[in-house]
N, C-alpha and C positions, 0 to 999 in steps of 0.2 A: 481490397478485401471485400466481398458479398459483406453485407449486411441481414444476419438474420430475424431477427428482432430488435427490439426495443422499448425498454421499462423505463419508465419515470416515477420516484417515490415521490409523493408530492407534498410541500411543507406548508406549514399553516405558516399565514402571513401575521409578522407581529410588529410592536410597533419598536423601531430600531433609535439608538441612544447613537453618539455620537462613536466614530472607529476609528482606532489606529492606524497612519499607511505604512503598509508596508513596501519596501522599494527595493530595487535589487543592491542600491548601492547607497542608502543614507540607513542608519537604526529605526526600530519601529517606536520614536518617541514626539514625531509630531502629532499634533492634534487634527484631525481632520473632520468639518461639518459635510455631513452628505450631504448631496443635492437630492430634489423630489424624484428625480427617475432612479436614484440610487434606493431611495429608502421602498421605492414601490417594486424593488426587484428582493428576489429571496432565492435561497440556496436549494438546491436537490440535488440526489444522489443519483445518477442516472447509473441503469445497468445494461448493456447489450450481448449478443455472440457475436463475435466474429469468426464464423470458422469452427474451430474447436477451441478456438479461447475468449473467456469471457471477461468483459471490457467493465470496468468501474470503474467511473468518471465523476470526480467529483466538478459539480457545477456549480460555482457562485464567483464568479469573475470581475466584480464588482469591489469584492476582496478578496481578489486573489484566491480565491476558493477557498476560503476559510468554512470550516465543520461546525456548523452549528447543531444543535440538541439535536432535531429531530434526523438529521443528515447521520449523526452519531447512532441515535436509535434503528434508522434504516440501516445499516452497514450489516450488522450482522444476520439479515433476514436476509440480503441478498448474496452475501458469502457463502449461506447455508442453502442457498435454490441453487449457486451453481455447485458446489460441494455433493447436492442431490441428482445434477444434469450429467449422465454417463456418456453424453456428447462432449462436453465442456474438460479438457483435459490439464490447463493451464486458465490462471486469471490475470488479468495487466490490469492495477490501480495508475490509473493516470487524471492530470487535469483539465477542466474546460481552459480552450484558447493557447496563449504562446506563453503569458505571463506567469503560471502559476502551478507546480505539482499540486499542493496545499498548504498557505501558509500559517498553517496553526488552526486553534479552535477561537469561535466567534468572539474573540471580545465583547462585543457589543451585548453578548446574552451574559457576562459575567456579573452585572450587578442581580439581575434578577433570579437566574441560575446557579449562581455559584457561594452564592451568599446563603447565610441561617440555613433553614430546614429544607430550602433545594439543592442545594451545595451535594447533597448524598447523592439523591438521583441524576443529577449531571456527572455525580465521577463514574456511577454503576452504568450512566451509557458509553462514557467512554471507555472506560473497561470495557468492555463487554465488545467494543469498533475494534478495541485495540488485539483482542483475543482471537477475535471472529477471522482475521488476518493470521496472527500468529500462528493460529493452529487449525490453519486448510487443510485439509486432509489434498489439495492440488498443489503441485508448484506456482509460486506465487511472484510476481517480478513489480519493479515500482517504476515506472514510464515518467522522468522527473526529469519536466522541462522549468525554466525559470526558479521562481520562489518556492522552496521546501524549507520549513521552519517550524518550531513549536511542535504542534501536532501532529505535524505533517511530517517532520523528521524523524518523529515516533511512528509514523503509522508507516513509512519507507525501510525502516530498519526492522521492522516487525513481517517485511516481505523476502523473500529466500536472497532476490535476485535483486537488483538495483541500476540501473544504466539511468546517464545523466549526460544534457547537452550542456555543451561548452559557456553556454550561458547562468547556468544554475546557482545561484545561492543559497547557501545554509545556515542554519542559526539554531540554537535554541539559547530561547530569551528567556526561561523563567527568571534569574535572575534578575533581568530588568521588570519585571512585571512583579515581581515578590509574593509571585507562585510555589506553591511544593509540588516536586516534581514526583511519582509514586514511585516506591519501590523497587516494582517490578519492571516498572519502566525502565530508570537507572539498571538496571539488573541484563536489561536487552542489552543497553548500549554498552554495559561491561562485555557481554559477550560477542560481539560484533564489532566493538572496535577498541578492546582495553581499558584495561582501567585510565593508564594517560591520561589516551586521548579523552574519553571521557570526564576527566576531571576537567582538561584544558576544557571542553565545549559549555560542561554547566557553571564553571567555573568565572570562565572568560565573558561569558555570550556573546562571543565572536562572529560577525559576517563571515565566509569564506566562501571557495568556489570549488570550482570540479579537480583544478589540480590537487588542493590540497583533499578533499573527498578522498581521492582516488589512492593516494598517499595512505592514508590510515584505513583502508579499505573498507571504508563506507560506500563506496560502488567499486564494482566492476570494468565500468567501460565509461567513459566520456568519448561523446560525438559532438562534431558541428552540427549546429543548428540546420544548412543544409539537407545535409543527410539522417538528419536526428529519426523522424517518423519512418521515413523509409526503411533503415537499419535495426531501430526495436522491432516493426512490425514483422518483419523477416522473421528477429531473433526467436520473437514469442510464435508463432505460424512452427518454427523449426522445433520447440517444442512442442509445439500441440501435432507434428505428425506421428509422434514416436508413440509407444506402443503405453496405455493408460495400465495398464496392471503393472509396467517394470517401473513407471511413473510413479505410483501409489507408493509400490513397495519400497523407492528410494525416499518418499517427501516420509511414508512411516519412519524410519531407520529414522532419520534424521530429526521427529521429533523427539522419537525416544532417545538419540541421543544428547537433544539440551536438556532432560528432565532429570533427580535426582536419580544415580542408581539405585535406589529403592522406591522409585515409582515406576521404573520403566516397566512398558508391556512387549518384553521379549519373546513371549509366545506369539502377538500379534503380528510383530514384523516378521516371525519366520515363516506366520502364514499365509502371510501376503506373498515372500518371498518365493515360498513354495510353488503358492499358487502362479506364479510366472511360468515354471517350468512346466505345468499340468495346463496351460491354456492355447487354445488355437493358436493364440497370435506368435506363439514359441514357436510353433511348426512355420508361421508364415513367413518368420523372419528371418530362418532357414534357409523357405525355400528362396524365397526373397535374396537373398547373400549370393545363394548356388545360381541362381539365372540372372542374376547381376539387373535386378530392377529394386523400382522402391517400393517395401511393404504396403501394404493395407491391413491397415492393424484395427479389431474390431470392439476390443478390448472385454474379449473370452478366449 
């Protein structure tokens, strides 16, 4: 893929307490002391284009790409630059490296963040990461290699799409961490994989992998790690060729249809819908069909 650009939100560096490891294959209940190159590295939110699809990477690979404050704070400015980019027709949340989609949010920031009269403004950024996702006005897909846990299984299941290598782990541990999980949150993962399963994941806080994912359709598609990059980036590329107004007017429909019927904006999706059939790219795709090539869709 060209590379078009490239954004770095940059995090203030603070001073870090000791972190949980996370592993693909033991619980996150060992005690782990950082070392000095550990503690002098910090997290960022990186954003790029590729193409017509824009690339969110969460970077802190030190742990596993865990979301700390300000990485939660950036999320939703950059969801809304490419949400504003009429180049930008699809987004991929993926992680830095092999180990880690994102394995939850930073512990290490929890005693000072999450406690007494900080505790609010660290749920209102996560909310707000978690929203900023949910409701893209782009098709939105989760590129989850390795570790997806906690946070991270939240902010996966908050994306339309979801493809996972054969290496993948999942978890959500509030349980072991004797966290409350929010409402709405629980409320996603009713909707996306049942009440069951559901129960079983906060229930249990179970490790598991892509078979079972794939099973209570938490993803779509499991690939070997060989082929892993090569097959999402296709995937996401094959939707960013397609035509961005029939795009819109599908990811509209589809918010209106998780909201209550008495909030939906019925008017909006039909005018988006409309607006497909009254737009150049209707004619192009047309012609496109009749001379048996592939459109170029301009998105008017």
């Amino acid at each position: 893929m060209v590379r078009a650009g490239h954004n770095v939100y940059p995090v203030v560096r603070r001073t870090l307490v000791p972190f949980r490891d996370l592993t693909v294959t033991s619980l996150p209940h060992e005690e782990k002391t950082m070392s000095s190159s550990d503690s002098d590295s910090v997290g960022v939110l990186r954003h790029d284009k590729q193409g017509h699809v824009g690339v969110v990477t969460f970077d802190n690979p030190t742990k596993f790409n865990a979301v700390n404050y300000d990485m939660w704070c950036a999320l939703p400015r950059v969801m809304a630059e490419f949400a504003a980019d009429p180049d930008i027709r699809v987004v991929m949340l993926t992680g830095a490296g092999l180990k880690a989609f994102v394995s939850g949010a930073d512990i290490s920031q929890f005693k000072d963040r999450r406690e007494g009269n900080a505790a609010e403004a660290y749920n209102q950024a996560t909310a707000a990461g978690y929203a900023a996702v949910l409701n893209c006005p782009k098709p939105t897909v989760a590129k989850i290699r390795g570790i997806c846990m906690g946070g991270g299984l939240g902010l996966a299941l908050n994306c339309d799409i979801r493809i996972c290598s054969d290496d993948a782990r999942f978890r959500m541990p509030a349980a072991r961490l004797g966290l409350g999980y929010a409402f709405e949150g629980i409320q996603r993962f009713v909707d996306v994989l049942g009440m069951a399963n559901t129960a079983d994941l906060f229930f249990s806080a179970r490790i598991f992998g892509g078979a079972d994912a794939l099973q209570m359709g938490l993803v779509k598609q499991v690939i070997g790690v060989q082929n892993f990059d090569a097959e999402v980036d296709a995937y996401v590329q094959m939707i960013g060729e397609n035509a961005p107004l029939t795009l819109a007017a599908a990811k509209r429909c589809l918010l209106e249809i998780s909201k209550n019927p008495d909030q939906r904006d019925l008017a909006l999706a039909r005018s988006l819908v409309q607006a497909c059939f009254a737009s150049r790219d209707y004619q192009e795709g047309r012609e496109a069909f009749a001379q048996k090539r592939t459109p170029q869709f301009q998105g008017r």
